[in-house]
Kinemage of the C-alpha trace (Angstrom):
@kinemage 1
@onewidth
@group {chain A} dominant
@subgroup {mainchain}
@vectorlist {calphas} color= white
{ca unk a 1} P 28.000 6.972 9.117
{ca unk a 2} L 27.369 8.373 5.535
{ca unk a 3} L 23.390 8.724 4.986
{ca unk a 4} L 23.311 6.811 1.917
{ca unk a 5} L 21.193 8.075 -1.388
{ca unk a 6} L 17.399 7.017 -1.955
{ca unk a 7} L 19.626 4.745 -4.921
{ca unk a 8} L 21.476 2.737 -2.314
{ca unk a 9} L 18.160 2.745 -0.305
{ca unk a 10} L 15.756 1.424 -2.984
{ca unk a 11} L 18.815 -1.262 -3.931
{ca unk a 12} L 18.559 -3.079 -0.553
{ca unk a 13} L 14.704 -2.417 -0.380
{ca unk a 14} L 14.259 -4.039 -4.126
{ca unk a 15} L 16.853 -7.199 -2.456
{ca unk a 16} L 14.868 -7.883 0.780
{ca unk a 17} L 11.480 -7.914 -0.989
{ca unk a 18} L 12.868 -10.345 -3.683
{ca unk a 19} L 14.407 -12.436 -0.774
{ca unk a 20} L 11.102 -12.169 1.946
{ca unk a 21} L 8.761 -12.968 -1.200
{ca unk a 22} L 10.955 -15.720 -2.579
{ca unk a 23} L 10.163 -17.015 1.419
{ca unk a 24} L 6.460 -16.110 1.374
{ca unk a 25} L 6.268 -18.014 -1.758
{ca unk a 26} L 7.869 -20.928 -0.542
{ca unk a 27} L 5.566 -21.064 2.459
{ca unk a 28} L 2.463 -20.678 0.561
{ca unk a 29} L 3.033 -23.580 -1.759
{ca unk a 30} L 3.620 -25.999 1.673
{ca unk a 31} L 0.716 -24.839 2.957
{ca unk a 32} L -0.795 -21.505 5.028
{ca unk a 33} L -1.446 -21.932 8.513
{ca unk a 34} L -3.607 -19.228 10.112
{ca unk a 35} L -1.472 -18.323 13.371
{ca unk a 36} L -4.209 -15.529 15.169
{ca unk a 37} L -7.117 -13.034 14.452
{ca unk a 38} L -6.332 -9.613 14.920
{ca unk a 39} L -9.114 -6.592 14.719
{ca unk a 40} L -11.822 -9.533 13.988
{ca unk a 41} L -12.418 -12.952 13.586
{ca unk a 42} L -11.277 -12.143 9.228
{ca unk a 43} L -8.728 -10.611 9.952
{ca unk a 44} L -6.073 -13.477 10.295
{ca unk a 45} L -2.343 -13.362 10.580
{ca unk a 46} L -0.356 -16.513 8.959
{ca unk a 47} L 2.729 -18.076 10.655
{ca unk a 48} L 4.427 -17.017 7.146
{ca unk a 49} L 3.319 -13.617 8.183
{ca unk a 50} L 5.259 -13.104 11.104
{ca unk a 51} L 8.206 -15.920 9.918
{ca unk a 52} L 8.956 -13.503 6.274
{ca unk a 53} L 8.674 -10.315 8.685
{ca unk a 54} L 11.066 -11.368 11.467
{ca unk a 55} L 13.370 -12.738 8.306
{ca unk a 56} L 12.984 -8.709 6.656
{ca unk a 57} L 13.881 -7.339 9.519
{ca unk a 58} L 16.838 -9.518 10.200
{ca unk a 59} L 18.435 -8.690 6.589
{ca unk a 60} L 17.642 -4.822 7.059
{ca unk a 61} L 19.028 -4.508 10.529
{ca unk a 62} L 22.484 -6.394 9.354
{ca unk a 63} L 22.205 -4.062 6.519
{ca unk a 64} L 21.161 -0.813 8.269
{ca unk a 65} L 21.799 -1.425 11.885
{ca unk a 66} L 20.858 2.002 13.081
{ca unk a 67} L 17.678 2.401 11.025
{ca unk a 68} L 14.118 2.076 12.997
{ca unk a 69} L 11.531 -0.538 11.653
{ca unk a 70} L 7.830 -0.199 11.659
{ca unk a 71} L 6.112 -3.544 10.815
{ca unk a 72} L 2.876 -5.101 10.642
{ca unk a 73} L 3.379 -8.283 12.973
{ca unk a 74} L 5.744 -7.058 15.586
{ca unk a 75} L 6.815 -4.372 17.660
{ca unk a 76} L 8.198 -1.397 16.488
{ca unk a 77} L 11.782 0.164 17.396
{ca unk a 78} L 13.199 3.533 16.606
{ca unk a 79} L 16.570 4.369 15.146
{ca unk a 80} L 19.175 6.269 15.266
{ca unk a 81} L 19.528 7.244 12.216
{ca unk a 82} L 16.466 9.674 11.153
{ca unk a 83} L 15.379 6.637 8.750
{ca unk a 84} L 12.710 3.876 9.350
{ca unk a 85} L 11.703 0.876 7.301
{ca unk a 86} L 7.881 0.339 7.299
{ca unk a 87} L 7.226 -3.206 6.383
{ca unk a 88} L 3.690 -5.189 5.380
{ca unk a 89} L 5.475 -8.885 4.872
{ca unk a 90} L 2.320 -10.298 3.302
{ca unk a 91} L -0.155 -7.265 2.053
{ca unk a 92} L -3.290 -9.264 1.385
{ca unk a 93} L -3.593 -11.831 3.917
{ca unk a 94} L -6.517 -13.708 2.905
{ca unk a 95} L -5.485 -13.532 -1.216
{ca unk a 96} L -2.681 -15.368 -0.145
{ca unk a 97} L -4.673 -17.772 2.039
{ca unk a 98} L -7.329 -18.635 -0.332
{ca unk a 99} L -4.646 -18.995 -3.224
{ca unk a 100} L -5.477 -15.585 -5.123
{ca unk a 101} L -2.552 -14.790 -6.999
{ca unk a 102} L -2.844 -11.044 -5.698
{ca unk a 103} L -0.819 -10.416 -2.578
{ca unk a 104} L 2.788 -8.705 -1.884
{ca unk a 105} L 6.032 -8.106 -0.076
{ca unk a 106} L 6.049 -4.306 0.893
{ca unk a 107} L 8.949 -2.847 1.813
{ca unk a 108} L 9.750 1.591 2.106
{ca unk a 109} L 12.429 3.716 3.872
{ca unk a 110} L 10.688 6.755 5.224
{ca unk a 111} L 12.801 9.996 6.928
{ca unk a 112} L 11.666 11.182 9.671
{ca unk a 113} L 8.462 10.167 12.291
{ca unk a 114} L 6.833 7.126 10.866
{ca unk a 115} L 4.096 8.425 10.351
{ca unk a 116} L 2.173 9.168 6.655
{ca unk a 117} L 1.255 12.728 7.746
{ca unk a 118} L 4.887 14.052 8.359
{ca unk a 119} L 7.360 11.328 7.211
{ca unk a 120} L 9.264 11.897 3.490
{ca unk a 121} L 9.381 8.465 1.771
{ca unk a 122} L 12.744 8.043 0.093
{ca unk a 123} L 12.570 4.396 -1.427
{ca unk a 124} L 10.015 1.443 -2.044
{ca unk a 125} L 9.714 -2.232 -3.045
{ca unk a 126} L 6.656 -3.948 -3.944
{ca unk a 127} L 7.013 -7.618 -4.529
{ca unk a 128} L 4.413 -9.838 -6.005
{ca unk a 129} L 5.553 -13.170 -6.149
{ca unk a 130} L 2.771 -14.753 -7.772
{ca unk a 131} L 2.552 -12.449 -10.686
{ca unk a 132} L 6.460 -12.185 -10.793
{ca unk a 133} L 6.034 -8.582 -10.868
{ca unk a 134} L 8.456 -6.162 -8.652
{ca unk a 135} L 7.671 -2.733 -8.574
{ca unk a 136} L 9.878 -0.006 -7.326
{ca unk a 137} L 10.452 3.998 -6.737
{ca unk a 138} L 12.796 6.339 -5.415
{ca unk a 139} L 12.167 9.919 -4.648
{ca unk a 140} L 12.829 11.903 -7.871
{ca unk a 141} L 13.893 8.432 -9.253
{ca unk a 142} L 10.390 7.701 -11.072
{ca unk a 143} L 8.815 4.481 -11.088
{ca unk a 144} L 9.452 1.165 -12.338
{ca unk a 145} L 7.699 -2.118 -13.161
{ca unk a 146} L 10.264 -4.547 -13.575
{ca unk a 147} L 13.040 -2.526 -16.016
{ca unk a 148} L 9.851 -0.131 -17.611
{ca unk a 149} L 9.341 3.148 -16.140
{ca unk a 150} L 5.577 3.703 -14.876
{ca unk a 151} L 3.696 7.038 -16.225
{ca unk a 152} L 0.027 7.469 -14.972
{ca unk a 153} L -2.010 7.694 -18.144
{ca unk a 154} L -3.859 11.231 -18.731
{ca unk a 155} L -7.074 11.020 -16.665
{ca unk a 156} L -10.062 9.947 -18.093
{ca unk a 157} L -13.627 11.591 -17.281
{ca unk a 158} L -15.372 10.065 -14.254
{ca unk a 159} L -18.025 8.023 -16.133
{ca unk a 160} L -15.355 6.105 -17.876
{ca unk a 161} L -13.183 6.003 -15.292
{ca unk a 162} L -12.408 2.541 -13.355
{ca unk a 163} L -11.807 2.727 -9.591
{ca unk a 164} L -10.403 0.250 -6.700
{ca unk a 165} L -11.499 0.186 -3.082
{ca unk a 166} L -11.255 -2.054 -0.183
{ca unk a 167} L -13.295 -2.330 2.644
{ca unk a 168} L -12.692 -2.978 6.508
{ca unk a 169} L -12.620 -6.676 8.561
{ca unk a 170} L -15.147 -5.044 10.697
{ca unk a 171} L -18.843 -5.857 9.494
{ca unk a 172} L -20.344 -2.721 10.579
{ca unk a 173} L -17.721 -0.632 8.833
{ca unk a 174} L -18.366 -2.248 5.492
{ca unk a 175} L -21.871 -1.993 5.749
{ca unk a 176} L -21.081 2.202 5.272
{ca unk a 177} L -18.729 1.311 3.092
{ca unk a 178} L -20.528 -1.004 0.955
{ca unk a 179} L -23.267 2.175 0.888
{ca unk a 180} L -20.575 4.362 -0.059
{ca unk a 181} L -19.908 1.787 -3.491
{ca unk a 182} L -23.210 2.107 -4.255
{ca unk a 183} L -23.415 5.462 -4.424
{ca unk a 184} L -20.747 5.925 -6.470
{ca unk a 185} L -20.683 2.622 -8.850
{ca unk a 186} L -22.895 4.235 -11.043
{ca unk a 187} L -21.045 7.495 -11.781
{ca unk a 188} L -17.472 5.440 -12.608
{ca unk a 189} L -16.971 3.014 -15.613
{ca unk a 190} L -16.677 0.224 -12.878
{ca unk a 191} L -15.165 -0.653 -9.014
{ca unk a 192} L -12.375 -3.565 -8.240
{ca unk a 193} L -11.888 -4.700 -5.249
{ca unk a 194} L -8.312 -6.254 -5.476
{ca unk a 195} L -7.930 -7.006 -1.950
{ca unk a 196} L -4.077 -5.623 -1.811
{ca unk a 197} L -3.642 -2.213 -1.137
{ca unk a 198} L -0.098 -1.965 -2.217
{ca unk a 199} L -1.186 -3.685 -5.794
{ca unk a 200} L -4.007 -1.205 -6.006
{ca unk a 201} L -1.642 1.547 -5.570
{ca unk a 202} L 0.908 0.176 -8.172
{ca unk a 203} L -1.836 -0.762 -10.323
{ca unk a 204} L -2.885 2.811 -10.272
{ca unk a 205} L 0.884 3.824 -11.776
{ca unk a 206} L 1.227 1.313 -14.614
{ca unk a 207} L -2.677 1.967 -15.136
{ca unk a 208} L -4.199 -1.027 -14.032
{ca unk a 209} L -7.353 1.413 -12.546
{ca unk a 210} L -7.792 4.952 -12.776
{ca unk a 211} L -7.946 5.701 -9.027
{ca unk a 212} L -8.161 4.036 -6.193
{ca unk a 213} L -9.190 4.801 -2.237
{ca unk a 214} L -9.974 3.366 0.639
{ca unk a 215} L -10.421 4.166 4.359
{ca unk a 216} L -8.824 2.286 7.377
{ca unk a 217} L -5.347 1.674 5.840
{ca unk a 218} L -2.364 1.197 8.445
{ca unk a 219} L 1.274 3.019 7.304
{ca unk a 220} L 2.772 -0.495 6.690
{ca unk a 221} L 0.098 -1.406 3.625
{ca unk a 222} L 0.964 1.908 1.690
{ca unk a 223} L 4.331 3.531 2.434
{ca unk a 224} L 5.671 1.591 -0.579
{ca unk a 225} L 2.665 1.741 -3.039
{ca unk a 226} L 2.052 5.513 -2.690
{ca unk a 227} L 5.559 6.204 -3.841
{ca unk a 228} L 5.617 4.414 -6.739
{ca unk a 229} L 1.902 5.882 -7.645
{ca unk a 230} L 3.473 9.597 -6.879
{ca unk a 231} L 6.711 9.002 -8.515
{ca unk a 232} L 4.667 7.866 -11.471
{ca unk a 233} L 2.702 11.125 -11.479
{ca unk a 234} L -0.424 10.028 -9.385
{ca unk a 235} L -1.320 12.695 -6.993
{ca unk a 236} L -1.764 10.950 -3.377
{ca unk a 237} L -3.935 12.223 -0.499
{ca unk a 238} L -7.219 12.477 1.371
{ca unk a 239} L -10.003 14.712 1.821
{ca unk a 240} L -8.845 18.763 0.713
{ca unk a 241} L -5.263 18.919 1.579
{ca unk a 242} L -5.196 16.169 3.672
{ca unk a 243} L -2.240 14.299 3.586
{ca unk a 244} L -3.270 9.999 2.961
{ca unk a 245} L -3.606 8.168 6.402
{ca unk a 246} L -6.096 5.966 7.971
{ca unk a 247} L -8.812 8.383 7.247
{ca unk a 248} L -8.466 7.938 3.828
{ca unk a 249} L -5.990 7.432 0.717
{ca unk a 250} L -6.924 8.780 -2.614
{ca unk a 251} L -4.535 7.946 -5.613
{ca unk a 252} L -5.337 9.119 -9.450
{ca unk a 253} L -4.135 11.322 -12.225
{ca unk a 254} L -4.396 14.973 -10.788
{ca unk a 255} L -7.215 15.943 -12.363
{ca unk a 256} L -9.434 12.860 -11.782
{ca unk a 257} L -8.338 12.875 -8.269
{ca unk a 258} L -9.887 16.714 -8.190
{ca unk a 259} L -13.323 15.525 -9.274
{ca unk a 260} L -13.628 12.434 -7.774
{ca unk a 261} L -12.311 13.661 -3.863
{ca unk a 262} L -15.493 16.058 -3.633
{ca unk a 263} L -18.001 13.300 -4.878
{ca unk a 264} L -16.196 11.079 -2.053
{ca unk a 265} L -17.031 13.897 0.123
{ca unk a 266} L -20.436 14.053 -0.087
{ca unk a 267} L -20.854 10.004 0.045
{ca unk a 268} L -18.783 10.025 3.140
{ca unk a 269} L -20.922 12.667 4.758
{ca unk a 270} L -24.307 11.090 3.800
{ca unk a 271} L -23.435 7.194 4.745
{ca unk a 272} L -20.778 7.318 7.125
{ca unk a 273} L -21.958 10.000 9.326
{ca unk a 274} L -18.895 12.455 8.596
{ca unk a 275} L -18.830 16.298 7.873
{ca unk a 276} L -16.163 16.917 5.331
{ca unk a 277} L -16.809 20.420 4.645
């Protein structure tokens, strides 16, 4: 079988999350019901959860039979072809349960392990139905809201820049984090808290927010919005060199991203108990 271009890629990627948020949609307007807890009692999964995931990965494996899939709600399987799909079928659970118009279908290919600290991303969808926004990417493809191509503005200084976060289901966790806001909130020009990492991400591209990070993210919530923030000349990461995993994800123009990563630094080391020297 012919490995098919990051084009042909982001095409079926771009047609599943139109389809699976089209679904998601559908089920949200009938009404959400809460199907489990996961990490903690907050963080809930919805039967349209797992019912738009199972309905991605049916399209994509009749599409791409070979290819390995890496979703939120059920069990991953590896391919045979070197390519994986990492899936979040509803990024921003509890948006979409309380009715905030801020959640999305996100779908990526990756090549290679699926994991954020090896894998190459070739192609992304990001799918928010209630906005009727679709955002996509394609390695060396650039990055696109709708038919406009996404630039990251020029980076602002620190004090006017404005920042998104997101914080942990676990209580104790965003206690630290919560400490780590407040030590920063009063360097930046402000802090969202958009509750959506792959909007955050894609909102850092079409420059919704100057930067964003946040700690605790799983593959599935930013495969797809760190490509489109890269392709659209964000620089993506962590701490140093560090590539972005669940330790952290940092996303801004270059250069803010180069003075705000040592300011995280210190914050990190003096509320959360870690040495990031």
């Amino acid at each position: 079988m012919t490995t098919p271009g990051p084009t042909e890629l982001l095409r079926l990627a771009r047609d599943t999350a139109l389809a699976a948020g089209e679904l998601a949609a559908r089920r949200r307007a009938e009404g959400v019901q809460i199907a489990a807890s996961k990490s903690s009692p907050e963080d809930i999964v919805t039967q349209a959860d797992r019912e738009t995931e199972t309905f991605i990965r049916r399209l994509l494996a009749e599409a791409r039979p070979n290819d390995g899939f890496f979703g939120e709600e059920s069990e991953a399987t590896t391919g045979t072809s070197g390519l994986t799909w990492v899936v979040d079928p509803i990024d921003g659970t509890v948006n979409y349960l309380y009715g905030i118009p801020a959640w999305a279908v996100s779908i990526a290919v990756v090549e290679g392990h699926p994991d954020p600290a090896t894998w190459r991303t070739l192609a992304g969808a990001v799918r928010n139905p209630a906005g009727d926004e679709l955002f996509t990417a394609s390695v060396g493809g650039g990055a696109w809201l709708g038919d406009r191509r996404l630039r990251v503005p020029a980076a602002v200084p620190v004090p006017l820049a404005l920042l998104g976060t997101g914080f942990s289901y676990r209580a104790d966790e965003r206690m630290r984090q919560a400490d780590v806001v407040r030590g920063l909130i009063g360097r930046v020009r402000d802090i969202r808290r958009i509750g959506a990492a792959s909007l955050d991400l894609c909102g850092v591209a079409a420059g919704r927010l100057d930067l964003y990070y946040e700690r605790g993210l799983k593959p599935w919530d930013h495969a797809a919005g760190a490509l489109v923030a890269r392709e659209a000349g964000a620089r993506v990461g962590g701490f140093g060199t560090d590539r972005e995993g669940t330790d952290l994800l940092i996303a801004g123009a270059p250069d803010l991203y180069a003075a705000v990563e040592p300011i995280l630094a210190d914050l990190f080391r003096e509320f959360m108990g870690e040495d990031r020297q």
